[in-house]
C-alpha positions as CSV (number, residue, x, y, z in Angstrom):
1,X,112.0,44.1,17.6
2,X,109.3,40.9,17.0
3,X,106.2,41.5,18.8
4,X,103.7,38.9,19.3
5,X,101.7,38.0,16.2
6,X,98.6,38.7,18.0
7,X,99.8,41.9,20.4
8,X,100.1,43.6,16.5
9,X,97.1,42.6,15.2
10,X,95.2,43.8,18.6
11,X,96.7,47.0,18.2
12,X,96.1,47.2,14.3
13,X,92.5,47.0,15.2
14,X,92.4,49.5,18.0
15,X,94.4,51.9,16.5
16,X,94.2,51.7,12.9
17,X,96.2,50.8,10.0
18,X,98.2,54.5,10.1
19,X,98.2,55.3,13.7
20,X,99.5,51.4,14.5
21,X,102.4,51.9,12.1
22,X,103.9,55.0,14.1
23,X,102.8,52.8,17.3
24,X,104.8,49.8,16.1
25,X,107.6,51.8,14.8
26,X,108.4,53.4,18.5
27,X,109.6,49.8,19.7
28,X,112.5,50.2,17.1
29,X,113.8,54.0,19.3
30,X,116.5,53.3,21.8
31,X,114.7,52.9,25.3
32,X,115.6,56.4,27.1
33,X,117.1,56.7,30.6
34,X,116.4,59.3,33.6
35,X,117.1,60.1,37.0
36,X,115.7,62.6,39.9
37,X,117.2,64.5,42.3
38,X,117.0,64.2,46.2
39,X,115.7,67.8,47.6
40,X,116.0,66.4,51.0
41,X,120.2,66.2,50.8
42,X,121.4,69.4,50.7
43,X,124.4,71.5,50.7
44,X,126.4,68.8,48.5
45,X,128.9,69.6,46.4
46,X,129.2,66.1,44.4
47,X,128.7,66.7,40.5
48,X,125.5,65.1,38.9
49,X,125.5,62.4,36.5
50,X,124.7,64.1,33.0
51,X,121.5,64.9,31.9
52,X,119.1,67.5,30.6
53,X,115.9,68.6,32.8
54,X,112.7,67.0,32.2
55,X,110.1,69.9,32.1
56,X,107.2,67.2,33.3
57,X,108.9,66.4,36.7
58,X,110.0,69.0,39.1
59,X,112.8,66.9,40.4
60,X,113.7,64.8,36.9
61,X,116.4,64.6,34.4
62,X,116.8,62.7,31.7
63,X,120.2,61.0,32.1
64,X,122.0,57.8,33.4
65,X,123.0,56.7,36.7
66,X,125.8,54.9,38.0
67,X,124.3,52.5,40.1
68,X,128.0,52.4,41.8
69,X,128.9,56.5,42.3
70,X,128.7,58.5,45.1
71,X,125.6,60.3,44.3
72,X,123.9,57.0,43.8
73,X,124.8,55.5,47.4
74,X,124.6,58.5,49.0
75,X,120.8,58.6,47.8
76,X,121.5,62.0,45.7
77,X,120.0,60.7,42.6
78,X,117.3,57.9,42.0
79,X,117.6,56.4,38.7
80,X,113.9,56.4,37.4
81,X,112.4,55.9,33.7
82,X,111.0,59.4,32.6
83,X,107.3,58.2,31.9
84,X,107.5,56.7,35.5
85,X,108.7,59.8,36.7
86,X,105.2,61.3,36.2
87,X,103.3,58.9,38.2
88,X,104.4,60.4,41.2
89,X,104.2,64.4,40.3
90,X,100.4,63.2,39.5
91,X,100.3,62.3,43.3
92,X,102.0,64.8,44.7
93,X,101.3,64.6,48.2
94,X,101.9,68.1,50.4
95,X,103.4,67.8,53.8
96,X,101.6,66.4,56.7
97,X,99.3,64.2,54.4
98,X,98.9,60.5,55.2
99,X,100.0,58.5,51.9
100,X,99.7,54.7,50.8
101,X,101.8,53.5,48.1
102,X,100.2,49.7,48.1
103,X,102.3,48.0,45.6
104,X,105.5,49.9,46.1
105,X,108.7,48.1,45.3
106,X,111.0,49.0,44.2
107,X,110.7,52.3,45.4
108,X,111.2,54.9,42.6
109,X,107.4,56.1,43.1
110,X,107.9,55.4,47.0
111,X,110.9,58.1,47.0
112,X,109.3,60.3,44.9
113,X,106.4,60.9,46.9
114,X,108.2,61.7,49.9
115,X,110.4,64.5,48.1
116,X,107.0,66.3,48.4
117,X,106.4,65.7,51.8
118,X,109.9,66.9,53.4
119,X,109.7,64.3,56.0
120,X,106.0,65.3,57.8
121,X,103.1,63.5,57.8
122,X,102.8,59.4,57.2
123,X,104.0,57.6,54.0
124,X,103.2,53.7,54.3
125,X,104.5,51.8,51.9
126,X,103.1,48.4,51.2
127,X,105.3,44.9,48.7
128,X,103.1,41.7,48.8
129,X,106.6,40.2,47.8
130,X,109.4,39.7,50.9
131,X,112.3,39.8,48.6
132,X,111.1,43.0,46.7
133,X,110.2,44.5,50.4
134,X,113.7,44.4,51.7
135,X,114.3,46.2,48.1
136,X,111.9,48.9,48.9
137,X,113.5,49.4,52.6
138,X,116.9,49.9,51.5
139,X,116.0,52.6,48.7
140,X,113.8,54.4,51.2
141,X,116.7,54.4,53.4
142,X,119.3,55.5,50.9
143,X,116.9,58.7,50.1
144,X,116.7,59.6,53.9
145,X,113.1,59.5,54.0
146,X,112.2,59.7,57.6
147,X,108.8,59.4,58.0
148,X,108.0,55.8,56.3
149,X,106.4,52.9,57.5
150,X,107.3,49.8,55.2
151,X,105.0,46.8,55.4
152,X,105.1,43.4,53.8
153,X,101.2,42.4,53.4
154,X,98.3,41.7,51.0
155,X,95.8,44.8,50.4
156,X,92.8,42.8,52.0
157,X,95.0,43.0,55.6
158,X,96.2,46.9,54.8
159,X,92.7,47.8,54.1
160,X,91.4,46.2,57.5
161,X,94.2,47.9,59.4
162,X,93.5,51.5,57.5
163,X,90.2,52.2,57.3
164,X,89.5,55.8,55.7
165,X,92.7,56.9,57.0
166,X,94.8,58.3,53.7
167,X,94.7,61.3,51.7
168,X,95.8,59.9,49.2
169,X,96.7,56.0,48.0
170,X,98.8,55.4,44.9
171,X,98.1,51.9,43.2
172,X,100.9,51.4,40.8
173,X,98.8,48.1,40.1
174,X,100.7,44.6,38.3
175,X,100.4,44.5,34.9
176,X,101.3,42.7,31.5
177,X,104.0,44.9,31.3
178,X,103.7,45.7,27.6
179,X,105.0,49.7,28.2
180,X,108.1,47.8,29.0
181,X,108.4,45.8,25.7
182,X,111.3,48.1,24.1
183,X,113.2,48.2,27.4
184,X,112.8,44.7,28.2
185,X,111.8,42.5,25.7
186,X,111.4,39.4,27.9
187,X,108.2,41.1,29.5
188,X,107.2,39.9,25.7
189,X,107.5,36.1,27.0
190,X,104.4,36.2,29.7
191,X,102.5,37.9,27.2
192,X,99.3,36.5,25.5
193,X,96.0,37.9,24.5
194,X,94.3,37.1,27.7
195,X,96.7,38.1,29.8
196,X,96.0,41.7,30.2
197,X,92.2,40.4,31.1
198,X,93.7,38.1,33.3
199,X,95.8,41.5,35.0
200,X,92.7,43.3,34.7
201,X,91.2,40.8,37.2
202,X,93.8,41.1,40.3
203,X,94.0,45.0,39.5
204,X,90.1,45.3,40.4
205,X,91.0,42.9,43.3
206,X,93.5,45.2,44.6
207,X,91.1,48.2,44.0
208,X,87.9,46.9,45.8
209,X,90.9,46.6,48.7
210,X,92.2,50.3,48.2
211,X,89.4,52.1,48.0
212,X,88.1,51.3,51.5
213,X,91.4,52.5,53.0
214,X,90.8,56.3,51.3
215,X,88.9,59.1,53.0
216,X,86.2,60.7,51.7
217,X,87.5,63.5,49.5
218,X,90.6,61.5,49.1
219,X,92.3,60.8,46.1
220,X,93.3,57.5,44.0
221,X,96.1,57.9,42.1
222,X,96.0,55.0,39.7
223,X,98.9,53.9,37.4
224,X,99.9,51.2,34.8
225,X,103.0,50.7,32.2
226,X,100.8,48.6,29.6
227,X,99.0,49.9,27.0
228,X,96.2,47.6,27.4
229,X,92.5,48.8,27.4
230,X,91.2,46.2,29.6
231,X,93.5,47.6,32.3
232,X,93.8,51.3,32.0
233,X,90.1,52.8,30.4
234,X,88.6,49.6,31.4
235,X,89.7,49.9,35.3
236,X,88.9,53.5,35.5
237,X,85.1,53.0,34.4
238,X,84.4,50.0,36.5
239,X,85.7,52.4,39.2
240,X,83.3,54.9,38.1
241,X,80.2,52.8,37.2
242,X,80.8,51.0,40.9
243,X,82.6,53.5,43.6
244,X,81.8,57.0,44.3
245,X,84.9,58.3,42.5
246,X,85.0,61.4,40.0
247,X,88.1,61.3,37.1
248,X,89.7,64.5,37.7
249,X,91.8,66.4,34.7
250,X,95.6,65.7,34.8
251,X,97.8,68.2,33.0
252,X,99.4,66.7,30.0
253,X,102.6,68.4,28.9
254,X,104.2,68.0,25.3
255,X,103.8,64.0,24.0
256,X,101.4,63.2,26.4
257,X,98.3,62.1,25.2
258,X,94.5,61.9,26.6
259,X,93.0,58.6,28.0
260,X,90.9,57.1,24.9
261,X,87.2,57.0,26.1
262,X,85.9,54.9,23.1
263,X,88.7,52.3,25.2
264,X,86.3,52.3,28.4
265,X,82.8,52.8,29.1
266,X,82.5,56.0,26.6
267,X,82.5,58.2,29.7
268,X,83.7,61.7,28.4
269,X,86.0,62.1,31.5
270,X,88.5,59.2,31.0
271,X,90.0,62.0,28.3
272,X,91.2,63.1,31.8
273,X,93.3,60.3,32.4
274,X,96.8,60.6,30.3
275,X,98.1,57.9,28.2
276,X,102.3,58.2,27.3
277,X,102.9,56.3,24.1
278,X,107.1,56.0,23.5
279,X,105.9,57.4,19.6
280,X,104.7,60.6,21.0
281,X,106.3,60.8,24.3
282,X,110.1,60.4,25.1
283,X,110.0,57.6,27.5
284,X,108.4,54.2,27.6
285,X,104.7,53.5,27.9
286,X,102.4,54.2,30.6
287,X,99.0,55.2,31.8
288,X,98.0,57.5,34.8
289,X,94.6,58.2,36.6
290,X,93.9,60.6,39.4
291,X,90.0,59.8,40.7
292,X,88.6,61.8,43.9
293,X,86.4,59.9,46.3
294,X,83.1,61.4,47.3
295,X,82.8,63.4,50.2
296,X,81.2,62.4,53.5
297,X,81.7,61.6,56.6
298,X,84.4,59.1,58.0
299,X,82.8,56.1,59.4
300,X,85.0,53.8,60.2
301,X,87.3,53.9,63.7
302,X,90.9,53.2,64.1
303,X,91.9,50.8,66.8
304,X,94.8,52.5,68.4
305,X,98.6,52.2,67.9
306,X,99.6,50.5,71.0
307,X,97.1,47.6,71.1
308,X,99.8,46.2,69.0
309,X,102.2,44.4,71.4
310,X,105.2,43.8,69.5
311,X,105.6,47.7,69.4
312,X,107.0,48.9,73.0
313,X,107.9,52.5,73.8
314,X,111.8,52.3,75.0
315,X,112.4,51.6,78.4
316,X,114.9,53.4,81.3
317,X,118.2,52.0,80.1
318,X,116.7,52.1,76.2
319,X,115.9,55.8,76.9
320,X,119.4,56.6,78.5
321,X,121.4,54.5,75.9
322,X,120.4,56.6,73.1
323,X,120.4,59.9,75.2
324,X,124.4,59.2,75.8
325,X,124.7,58.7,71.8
326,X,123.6,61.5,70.9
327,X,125.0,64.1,73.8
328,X,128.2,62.1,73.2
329,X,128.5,62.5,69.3
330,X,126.6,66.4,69.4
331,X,124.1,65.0,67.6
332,X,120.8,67.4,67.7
333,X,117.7,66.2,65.9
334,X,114.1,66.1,67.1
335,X,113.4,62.2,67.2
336,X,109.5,61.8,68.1
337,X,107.1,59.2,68.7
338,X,110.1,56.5,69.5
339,X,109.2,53.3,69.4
340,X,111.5,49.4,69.9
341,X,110.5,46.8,67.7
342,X,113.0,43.9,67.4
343,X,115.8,45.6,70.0
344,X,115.4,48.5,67.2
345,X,115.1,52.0,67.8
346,X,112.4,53.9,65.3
347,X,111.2,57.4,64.5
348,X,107.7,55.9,64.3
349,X,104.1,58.0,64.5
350,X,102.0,57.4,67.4
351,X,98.6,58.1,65.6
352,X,99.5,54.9,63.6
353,X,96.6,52.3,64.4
354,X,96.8,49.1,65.2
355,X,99.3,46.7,62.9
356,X,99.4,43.5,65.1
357,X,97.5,41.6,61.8
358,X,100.2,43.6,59.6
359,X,104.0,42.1,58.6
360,X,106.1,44.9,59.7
361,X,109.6,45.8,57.6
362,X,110.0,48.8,59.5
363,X,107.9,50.9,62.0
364,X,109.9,54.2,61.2
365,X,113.4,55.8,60.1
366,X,115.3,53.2,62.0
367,X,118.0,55.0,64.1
368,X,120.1,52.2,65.3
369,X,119.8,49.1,67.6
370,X,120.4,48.4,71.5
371,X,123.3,46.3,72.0
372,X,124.5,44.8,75.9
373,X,125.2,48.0,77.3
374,X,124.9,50.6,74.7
375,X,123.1,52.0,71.3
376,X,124.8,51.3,67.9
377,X,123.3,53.7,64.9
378,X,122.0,52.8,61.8
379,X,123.5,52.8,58.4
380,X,120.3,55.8,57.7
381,X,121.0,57.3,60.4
382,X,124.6,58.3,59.2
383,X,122.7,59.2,55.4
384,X,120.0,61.3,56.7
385,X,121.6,63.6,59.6
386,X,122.5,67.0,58.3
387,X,125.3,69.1,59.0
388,X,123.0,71.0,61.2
389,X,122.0,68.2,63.4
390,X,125.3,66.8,63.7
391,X,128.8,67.9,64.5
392,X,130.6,64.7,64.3
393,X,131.1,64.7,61.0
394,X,134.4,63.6,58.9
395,X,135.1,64.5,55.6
396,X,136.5,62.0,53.5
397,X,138.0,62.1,50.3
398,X,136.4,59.9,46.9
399,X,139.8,57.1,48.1
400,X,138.7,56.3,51.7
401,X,135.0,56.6,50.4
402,X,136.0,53.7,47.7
403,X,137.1,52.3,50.6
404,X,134.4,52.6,52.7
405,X,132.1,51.0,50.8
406,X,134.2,48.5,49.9
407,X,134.0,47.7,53.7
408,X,137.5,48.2,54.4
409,X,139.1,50.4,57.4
410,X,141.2,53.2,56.6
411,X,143.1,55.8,58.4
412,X,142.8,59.6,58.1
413,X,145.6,62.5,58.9
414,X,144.6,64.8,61.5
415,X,143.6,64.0,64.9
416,X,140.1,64.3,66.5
417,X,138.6,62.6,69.9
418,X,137.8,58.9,69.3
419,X,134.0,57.7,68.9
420,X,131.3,57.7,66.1
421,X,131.6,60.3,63.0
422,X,129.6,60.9,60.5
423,X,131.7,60.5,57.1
424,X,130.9,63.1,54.6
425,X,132.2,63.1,50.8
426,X,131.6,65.8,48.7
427,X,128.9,67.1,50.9
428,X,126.8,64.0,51.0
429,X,126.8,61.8,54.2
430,X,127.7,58.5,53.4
431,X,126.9,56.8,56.3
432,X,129.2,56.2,60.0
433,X,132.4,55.4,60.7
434,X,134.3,54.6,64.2
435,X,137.1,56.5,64.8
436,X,139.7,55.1,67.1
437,X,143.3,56.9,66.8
438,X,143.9,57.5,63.2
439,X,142.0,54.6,62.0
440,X,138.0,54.8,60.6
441,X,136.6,51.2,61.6
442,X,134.5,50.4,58.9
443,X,130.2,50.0,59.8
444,X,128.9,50.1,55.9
445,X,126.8,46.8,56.0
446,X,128.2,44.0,54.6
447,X,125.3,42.9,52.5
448,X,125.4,46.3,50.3
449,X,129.5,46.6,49.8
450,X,130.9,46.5,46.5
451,X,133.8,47.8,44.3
452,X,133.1,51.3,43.2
C-alpha cells in the first residue's frame, strides 16, 4: 500500500524509526472481518456464519457476514469490524439507563449498545446526515431494538432538547479516517496533514454540544478510527484542562495498547484511554476514551414530552384499531407509552421531553400504521415479536423465505384461518405475511427486497 508522503514521515517522527516500521508494515496484513450476535432473538435454530469468538466483546466473532442470508435479514448477526466492536463493550450501558449515541449511523455501535439494555430504559440515537439516518433506522429495526428514538439533528439542537438527561452519551466523533486506510484506501484521498487538525476542530464542536446533555456523574464514552494525536490525546486533554471530566481506566486485553500521554497534554491518565494499532491488535485502527463527569446537582429542567404537538396519544378508533389486531392475531405484548406521529403507531417513552425543535426519524419501535378503517403492522413488528408474544406464527422453509424477500407471494400446504402471521424460518422471525387460503401475500417492503 502507498501512504501519503507526508502521513509516513509524521508517523516516522512520532513513533520512531523501529516502532514506525512495524506501524507501516501492518497496512500490508489483510483487513480482518467480524460480526456479533443478537442476544435479544432467541430460540433460533439458523446456523451462524463462521467465525471464532473474540475474547474482547461479549457478543463478537471474528468472521464474515452475508449481507444477503437469513441471519443477516433477520437481524441475528451484525457485521461489525472487531476494533469497532470494542467501542460499544466500553459503553456498556445496563438496563433502564438513558443513552445518546450522537453521531450514530450506521448503527453497528447503535445496536450494540442496546444488546446491553434488553429493551428498557431510553437509547436516542442522533445522524446529522438524512440519507445515513434512514440507514441507522432500518438497522435498529432489523436488530428488534425496542426502545429507540432516532433523530435526524445537529448536536447544538440535541443538546438544547436534553439537558443533563443521559447516563451516558457515546461520541463516535468524524474523523480523517486514517484507522481505515488498509480497509479502504480511498479514505487516503481526503487525507492531508492538516486535515486531522481540521477534524480536531468539529470534534471539540461536537463535544462543547455533548457534554451539556450528560448528568453529573455521567459518562462520555469517546471514540475515533484515526490514529491522529490532534484528535484522540489531544481531544481528551482539552476535555480535561476545560470540563469537569476525570479519564477513567479502560481494560485493555491482548494487542491493545495504552493512550500515549507524551501525544496530549502529558497528563498521566490518558494511559487510561486505549489506542488499537492493526500491528499489535487484530483489527483496524482505533482509539477509545471513557471520561466521568463531576458530580453535582442537576440544574437544568426538561420541558415535558407533550408540549410537542406533532406527537398525539391515539385516539378512540386509533385505540380500538390496534386492540382488534392484536386480540385478532393472539398477539400478547406489553406496548407502553403509545404514541401517533405521522398516522404511525410507536412504543415511545413518555418521560421524553420536549422534541418540537428536534427532526424526528422515529418516536419509538414503530408497530404499524392506521389505514381507513384498520391497523396495518410494521415490517419490526413481525422481526421483534417472540414466540411468546405471538401465536400467529408460520414457519416457512429457506424457499418461500427466498421468496419472501424477494417480494413474491407464495403458497404453503396445510390449512390455517386467514389473516396476518408471523413467518418464522429457522427460528428467526422474518417479518409478516397475509394469509388468505393457501396463499402468503407478500408485505416485506419493497425498498429492501432482493435476490438472496
Amino acid at each position: 500500500m502507498e501512504l501519503p508522503t507526508d502521513f509516513k514521515q509524521k508517523y516516522t517522527d512520532l513513533l520512531g524509526e523501529t516502532e514506525a516500521k512495524e506501524f507501516f508494515a501492518g497496512f500490508e496484513k489483510e483487513p480482518n472481518h467480524g460480526y456479533r450476535v443478537n442476544p435479544l432473538k432467541r430460540g433460533y435454530t439458523a446456523k451462524l456464519p463462521i467465525g471464532t469468538k473474540a475474547d474482547h466483546c461479549e457478543f463478537g466473532y471474528f468472521g464474515k457476514v452475508d449481507g444477503k442470508s437469513l441471519t443477516h435479514q433477520s437481524g441475528l448477526v451484525y457485521s461489525q469490524e472487531p476494533s469497532a466492536m470494542y467501542v460499544g463493550e466500553v459503553a456498556h450501558p445496563k438496563p433502564g439507563e438513558r443513552v445518546l449515541d450522537l453521531c450514530a449511523a450506521p448503527g453497528g455501535k447503535t445496536t450494540h449498545l442496546g444488546s446491553f439494555m434488553e429493551n428498557q430504559g431510553l437509547l436516542v440515537a442522533n445522524e446529522i446526515d438524512s440519507k445515513r439516518a434512514g440507514v441507522l433506522a432500518e438497522n435498529i429495526e432489523r436488530f428488534s431494538i425496542r426502545n429507540a428514538v432516532i433523530t435526524n439533528t445537529n448536536p447544538e439542537k440535541i443538546a438544547s432538547a436534553f439537558p443533563e438527561y443521559f447516563d451516558k452519551v457515546l461520541v463516535d466523533a468524524p474523523c480523517s479516517g486514517e484507522g481505515m486506510f488498509r480497509k479502504d484506501p480511498a479514505a487516503m484521498d481526503y487525507w492531508s496533514l492538516d486535515y486531522p487538525g481540521q477534524c480536531a476542530t468539529r470534534q471539540r464542536e461536537i463535544l462543547t454540544e455533548a457534554v451539556k446533555t450528560i448528568k453529573p456523574g455521567g459518562e462520555l464514552i469517546y471514540s475515533t478510527c484515526t490514529f491522529a494525536p490532534e484528535e484522540d490525546e489531544q481531544i481528551i486533554s482539552w476535555l480535561v484542562e476545560n470540563y469537569d471530566f476525570t479519564i477513567k481506566p479502560i481494560k485493555k486485553f491482548a494487542g491493545m495498547d495504552d493512550g500515549r500521554p507524551e501525544w496530549g497534554n502529558g497528563n498521566s491518565d490518558l494511559s487510561n484511554c486505549v489506542r488499537l494499532f492493526p500491528f499489535h491488535f487484530n483489527g483496524e485502527g482505533h482509539f477509545i476514551a471513557k471520561l466521568v463527569k463531576g458530580n453535582g446537582k442537576v440544574s437544568s429542567k426538561i420541558k415535558p414530552f407533550w408540549k410537542n404537538k406533532n406527537l398525539q396519544r391515539p385516539n378512540k378508533d386509533q385505540t380500538d384499531y390496534f386492540k382488534k389486531f392484536l386480540q385478532e392475531n393472539q398477539i400478547d405484548a406489553d406496548f407502553k407509552d403509545l404514541v401517533v406521529y405521522k398516522d404511525s403507531l410507536f412504543s415511545s417513552n413518555y418521560d421524553l421531553p420536549d422534541l418540537s425543535k428536534v427532526k424526528i426519524v422515529k418516536i419509538g419501535f414503530p408497530l404499524g400504521e392506521f389505514k381507513k378503517g384498520r391497523f396495518e403492522p410494521s415490517f419490526a413488528l413481525g422481526l421483534a415479536l417472540t414466540e411468546n408474544e405471538n401465536k400467529h406464527q408460520l414457519n416457512i422453509d429457506d424457499d418461500q423465505w427466498r421468496k419472501y424477500v424477494h417480494g413474491d407471494t407464495f403458497t404453503i400446504t396445510e390449512s390455517n384461518p386467514k389473516g396476518w402471521y408471523q413467518l418464522v424460518c429457522e427460528g428467526l422471525p422474518v417479518g409478516f405475511g397475509k394469509l388468505v387460503g393457501t396463499t402468503v401475500k407478500n408485505f416485506f417492503p419493497k425498498g429492501l427486497r432482493y435476490q438472496a
